[in-house]
LUMPAFI-48316 format. One record per residue: residue number from 1; chain; residue in three letters; x, z, y of N, C-alpha, C in turn. Coordinates in Angstrom, 3 decimals. Atoms other than C-alpha are relative to their C-alpha. Last residue first. Layout:
N
+-------+-------+------+----------+----------+----------+----------+----------+----------+----------+----------+----------+
| marlo | bator | kelo |       nx |       nz |       ny |      cax |      caz |      cay |       cx |       cz |       cy |
+-------+-------+------+----------+----------+----------+----------+----------+----------+----------+----------+----------+
|   NUM |     A |  ALA |        X |        Z |        Y |        X |        Z |        Y |        X |        Z |        Y |
...
+-------+-------+------+----------+----------+----------+----------+----------+----------+----------+----------+----------+
END
This chain:
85
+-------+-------+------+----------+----------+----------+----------+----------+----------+----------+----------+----------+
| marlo | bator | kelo |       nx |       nz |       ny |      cax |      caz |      cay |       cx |       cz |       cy |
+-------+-------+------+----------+----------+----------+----------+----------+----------+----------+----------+----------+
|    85 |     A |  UNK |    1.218 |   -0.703 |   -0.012 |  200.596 |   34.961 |    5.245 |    0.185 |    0.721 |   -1.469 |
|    84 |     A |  UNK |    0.669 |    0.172 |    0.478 |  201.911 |   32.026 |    6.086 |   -0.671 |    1.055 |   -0.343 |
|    83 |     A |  UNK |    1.120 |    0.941 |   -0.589 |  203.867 |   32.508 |    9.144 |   -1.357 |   -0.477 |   -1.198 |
|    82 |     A |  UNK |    1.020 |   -0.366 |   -0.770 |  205.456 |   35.322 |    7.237 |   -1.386 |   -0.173 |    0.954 |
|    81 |     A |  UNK |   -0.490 |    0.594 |   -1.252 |  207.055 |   33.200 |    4.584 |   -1.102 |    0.679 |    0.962 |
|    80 |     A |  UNK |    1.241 |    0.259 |   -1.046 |  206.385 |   35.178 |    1.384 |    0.435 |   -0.445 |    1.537 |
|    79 |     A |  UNK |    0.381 |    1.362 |    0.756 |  209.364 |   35.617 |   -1.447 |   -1.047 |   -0.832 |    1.078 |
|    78 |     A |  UNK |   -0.907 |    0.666 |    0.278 |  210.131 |   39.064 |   -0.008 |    0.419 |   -2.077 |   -0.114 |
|    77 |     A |  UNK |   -0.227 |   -0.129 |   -1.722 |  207.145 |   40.265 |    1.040 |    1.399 |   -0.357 |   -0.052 |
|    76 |     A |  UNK |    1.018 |    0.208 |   -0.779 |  205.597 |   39.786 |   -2.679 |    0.927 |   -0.703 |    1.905 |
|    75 |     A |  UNK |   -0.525 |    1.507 |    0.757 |  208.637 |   41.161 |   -4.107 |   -0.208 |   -0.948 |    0.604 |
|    74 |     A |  UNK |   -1.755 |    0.012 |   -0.910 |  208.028 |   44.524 |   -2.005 |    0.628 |   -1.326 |   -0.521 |
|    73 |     A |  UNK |    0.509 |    0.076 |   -1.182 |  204.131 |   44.128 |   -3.050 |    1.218 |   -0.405 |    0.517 |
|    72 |     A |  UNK |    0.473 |    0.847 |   -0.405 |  205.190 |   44.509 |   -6.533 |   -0.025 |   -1.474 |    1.523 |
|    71 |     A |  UNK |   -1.040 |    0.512 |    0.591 |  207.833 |   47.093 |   -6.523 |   -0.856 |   -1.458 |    0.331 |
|    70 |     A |  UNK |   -0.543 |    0.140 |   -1.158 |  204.823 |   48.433 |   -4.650 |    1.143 |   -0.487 |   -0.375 |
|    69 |     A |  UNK |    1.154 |    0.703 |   -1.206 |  202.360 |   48.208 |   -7.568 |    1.395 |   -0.588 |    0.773 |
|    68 |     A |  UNK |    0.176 |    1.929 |    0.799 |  205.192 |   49.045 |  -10.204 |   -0.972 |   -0.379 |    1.074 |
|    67 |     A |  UNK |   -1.134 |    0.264 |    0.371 |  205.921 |   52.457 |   -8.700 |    0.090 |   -1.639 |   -0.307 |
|    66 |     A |  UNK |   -1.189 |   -0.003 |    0.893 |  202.149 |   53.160 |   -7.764 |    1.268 |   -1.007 |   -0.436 |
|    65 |     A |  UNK |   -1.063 |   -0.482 |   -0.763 |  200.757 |   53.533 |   -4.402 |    0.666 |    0.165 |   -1.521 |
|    64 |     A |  UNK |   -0.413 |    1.028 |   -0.487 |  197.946 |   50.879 |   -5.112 |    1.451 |    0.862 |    0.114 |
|    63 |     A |  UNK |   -1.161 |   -0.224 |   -0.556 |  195.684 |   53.668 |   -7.154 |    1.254 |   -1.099 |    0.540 |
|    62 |     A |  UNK |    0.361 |   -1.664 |   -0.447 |  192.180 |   52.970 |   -7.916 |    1.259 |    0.388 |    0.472 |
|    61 |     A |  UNK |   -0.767 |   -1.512 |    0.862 |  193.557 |   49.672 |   -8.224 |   -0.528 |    0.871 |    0.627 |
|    60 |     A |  UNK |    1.388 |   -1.380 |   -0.195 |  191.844 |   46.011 |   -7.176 |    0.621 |    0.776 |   -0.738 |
|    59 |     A |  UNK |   -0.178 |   -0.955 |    1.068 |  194.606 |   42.727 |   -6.847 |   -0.752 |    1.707 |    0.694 |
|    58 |     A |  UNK |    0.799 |   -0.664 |   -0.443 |  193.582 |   39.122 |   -5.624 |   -0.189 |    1.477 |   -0.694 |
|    57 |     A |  UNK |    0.618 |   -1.120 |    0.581 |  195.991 |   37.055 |   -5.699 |   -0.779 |    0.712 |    0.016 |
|    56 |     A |  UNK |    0.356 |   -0.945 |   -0.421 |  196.280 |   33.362 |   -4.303 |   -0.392 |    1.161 |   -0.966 |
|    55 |     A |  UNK |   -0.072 |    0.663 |   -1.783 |  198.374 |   30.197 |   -4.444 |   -0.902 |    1.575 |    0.507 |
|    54 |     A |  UNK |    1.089 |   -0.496 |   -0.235 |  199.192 |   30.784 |   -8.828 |   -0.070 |   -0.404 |    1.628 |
|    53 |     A |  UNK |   -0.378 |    0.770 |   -1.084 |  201.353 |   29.670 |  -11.725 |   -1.410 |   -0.034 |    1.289 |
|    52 |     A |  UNK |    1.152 |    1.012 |   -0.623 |  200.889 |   31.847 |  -14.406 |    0.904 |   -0.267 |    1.477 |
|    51 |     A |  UNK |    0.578 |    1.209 |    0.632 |  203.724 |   32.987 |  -16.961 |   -1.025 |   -0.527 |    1.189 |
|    50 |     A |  UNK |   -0.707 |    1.051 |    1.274 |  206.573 |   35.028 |  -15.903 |   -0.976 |   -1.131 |   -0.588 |
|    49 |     A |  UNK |   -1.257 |    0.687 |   -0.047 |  205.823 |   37.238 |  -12.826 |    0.614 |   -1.051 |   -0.770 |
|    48 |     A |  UNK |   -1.112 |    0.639 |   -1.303 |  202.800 |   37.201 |  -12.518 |    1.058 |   -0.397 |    0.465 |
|    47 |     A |  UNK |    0.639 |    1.061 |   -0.115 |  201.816 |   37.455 |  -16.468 |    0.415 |   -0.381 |    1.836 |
|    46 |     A |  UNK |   -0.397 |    0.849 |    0.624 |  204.342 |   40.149 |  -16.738 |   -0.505 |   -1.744 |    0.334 |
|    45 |     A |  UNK |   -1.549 |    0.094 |   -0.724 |  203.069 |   42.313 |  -13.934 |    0.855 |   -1.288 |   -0.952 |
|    44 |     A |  UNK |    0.471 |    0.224 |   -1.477 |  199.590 |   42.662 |  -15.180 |    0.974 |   -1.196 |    0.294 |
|    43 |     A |  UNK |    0.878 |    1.910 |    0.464 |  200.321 |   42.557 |  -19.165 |    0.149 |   -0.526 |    1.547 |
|    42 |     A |  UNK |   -0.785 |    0.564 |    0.913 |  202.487 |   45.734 |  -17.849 |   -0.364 |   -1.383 |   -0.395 |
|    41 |     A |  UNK |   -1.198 |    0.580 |   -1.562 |  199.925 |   47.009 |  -15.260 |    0.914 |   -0.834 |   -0.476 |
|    40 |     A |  UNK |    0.655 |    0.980 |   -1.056 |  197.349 |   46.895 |  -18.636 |    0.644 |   -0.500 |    1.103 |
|    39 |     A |  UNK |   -0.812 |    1.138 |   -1.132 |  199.884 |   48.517 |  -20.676 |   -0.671 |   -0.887 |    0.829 |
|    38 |     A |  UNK |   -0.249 |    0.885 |    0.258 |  197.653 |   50.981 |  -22.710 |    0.456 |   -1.254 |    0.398 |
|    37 |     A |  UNK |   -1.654 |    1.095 |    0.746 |  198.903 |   53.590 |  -20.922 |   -0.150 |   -0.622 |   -1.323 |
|    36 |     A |  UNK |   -1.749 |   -0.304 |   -0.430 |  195.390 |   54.799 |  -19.833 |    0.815 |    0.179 |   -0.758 |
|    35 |     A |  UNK |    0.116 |   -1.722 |   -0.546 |  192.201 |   53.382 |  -21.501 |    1.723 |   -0.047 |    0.581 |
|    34 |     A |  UNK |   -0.108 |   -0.641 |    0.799 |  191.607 |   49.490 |  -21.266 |    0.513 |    1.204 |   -0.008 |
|    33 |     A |  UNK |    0.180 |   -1.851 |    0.419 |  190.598 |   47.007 |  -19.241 |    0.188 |    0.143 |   -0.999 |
|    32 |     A |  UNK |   -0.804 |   -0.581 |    0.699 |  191.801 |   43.533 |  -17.621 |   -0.210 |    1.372 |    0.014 |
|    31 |     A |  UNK |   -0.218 |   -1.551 |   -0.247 |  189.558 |   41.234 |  -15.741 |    0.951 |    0.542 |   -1.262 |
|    30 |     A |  UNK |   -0.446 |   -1.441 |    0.935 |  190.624 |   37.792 |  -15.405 |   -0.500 |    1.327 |    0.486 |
|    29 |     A |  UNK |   -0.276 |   -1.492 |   -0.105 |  189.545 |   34.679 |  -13.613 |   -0.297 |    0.892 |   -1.109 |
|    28 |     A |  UNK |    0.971 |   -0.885 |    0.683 |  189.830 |   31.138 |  -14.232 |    0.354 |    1.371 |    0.944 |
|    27 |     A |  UNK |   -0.227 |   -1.349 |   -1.048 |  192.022 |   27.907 |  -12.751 |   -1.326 |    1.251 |   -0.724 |
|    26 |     A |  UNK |    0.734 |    0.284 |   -1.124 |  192.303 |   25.546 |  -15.932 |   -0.175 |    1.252 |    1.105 |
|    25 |     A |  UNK |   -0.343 |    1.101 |   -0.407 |  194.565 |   25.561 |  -18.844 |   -0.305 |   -0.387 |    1.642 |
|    24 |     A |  UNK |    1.507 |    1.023 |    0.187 |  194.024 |   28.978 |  -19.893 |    0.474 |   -1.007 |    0.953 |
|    23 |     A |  UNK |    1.248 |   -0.367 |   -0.678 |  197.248 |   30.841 |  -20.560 |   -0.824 |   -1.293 |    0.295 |
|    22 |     A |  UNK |    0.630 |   -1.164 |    0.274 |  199.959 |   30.592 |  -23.362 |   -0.946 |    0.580 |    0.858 |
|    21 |     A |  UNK |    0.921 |    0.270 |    0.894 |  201.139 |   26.907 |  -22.680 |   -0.788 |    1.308 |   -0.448 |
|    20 |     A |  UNK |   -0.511 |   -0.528 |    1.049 |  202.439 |   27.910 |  -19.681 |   -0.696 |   -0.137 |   -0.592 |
|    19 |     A |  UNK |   -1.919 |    0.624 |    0.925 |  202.662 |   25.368 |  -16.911 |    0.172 |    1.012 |   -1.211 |
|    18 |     A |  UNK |   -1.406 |   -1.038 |   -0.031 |  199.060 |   26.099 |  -15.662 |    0.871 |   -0.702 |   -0.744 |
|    17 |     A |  UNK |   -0.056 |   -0.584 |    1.463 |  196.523 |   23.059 |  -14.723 |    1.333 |    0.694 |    0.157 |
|    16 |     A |  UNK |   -0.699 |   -1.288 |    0.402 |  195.463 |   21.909 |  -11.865 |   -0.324 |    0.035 |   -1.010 |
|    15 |     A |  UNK |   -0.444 |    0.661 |    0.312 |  194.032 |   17.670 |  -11.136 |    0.895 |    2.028 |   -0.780 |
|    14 |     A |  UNK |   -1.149 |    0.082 |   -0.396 |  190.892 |   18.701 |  -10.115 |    0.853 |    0.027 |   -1.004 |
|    13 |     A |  UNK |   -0.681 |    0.585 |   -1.151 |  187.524 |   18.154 |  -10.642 |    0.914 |    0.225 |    0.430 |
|    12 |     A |  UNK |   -1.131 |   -0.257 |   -1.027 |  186.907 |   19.133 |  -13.914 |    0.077 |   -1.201 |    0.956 |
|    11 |     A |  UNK |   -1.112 |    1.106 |   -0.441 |  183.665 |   18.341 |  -14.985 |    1.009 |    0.583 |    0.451 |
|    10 |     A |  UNK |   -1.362 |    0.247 |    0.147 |  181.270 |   20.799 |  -17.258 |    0.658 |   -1.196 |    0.558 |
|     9 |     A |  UNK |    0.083 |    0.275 |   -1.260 |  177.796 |   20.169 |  -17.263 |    1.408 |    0.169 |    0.282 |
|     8 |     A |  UNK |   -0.189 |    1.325 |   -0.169 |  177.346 |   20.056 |  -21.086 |    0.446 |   -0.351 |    1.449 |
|     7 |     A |  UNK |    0.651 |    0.700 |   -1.098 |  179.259 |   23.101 |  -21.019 |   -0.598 |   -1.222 |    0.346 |
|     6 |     A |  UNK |    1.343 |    0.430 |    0.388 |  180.833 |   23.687 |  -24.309 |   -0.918 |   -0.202 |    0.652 |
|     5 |     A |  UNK |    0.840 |   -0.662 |   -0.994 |  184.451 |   23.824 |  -22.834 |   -1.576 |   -0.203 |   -0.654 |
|     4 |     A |  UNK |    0.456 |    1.264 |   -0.824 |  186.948 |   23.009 |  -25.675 |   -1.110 |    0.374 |    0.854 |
|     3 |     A |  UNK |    1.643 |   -0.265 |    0.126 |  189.275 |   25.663 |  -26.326 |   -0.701 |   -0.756 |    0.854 |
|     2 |     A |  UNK |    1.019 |    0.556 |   -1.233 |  192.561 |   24.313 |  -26.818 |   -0.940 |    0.337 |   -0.556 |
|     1 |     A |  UNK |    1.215 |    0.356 |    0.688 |  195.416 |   26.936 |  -28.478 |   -0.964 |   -0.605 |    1.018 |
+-------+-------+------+----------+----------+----------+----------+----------+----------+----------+----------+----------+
END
């Protein structure tokens, strides 16, 4: 679905845009709440792994030492050329 920006000030200056038609076209940020085990890590983890196309993360948890975090992280360090970072 296109949502048109109502900004009169509004320009994109750059040429990005995601490859899945099911997230926002343009670079944005996300928060994501809702009470415990309503799948928030789940939406999390999905959307990284399967739909957005991305150059930097930036991930905040009261808890980092969980199962799916570090499954994460261990992917992460996998996939990641050390000289970069």
């Amino acid at each position: 679905m296109k949502i048109p920006n109502y900004d009169p000030n509004f320009v994109t200056t750059t040429d990005y845009k995601q490859g899945h038609p099911s997230m926002p076209t343009y670079v944005f940020r996300m928060l994501i709440c809702g009470p415990s085990n309503s799948g928030k890590t789940n939406i999390l983890l999905h959307m990284l792994y399967e739909l957005l196309e991305y150059d930097k993360v930036y991930l905040f948890s009261k808890n980092l030492h969980q199962n799916k975090y570090q499954a994460l992280l261990q992917d992460f360090a996998t996939r990641i050329d050390p000289e970069v970072g």
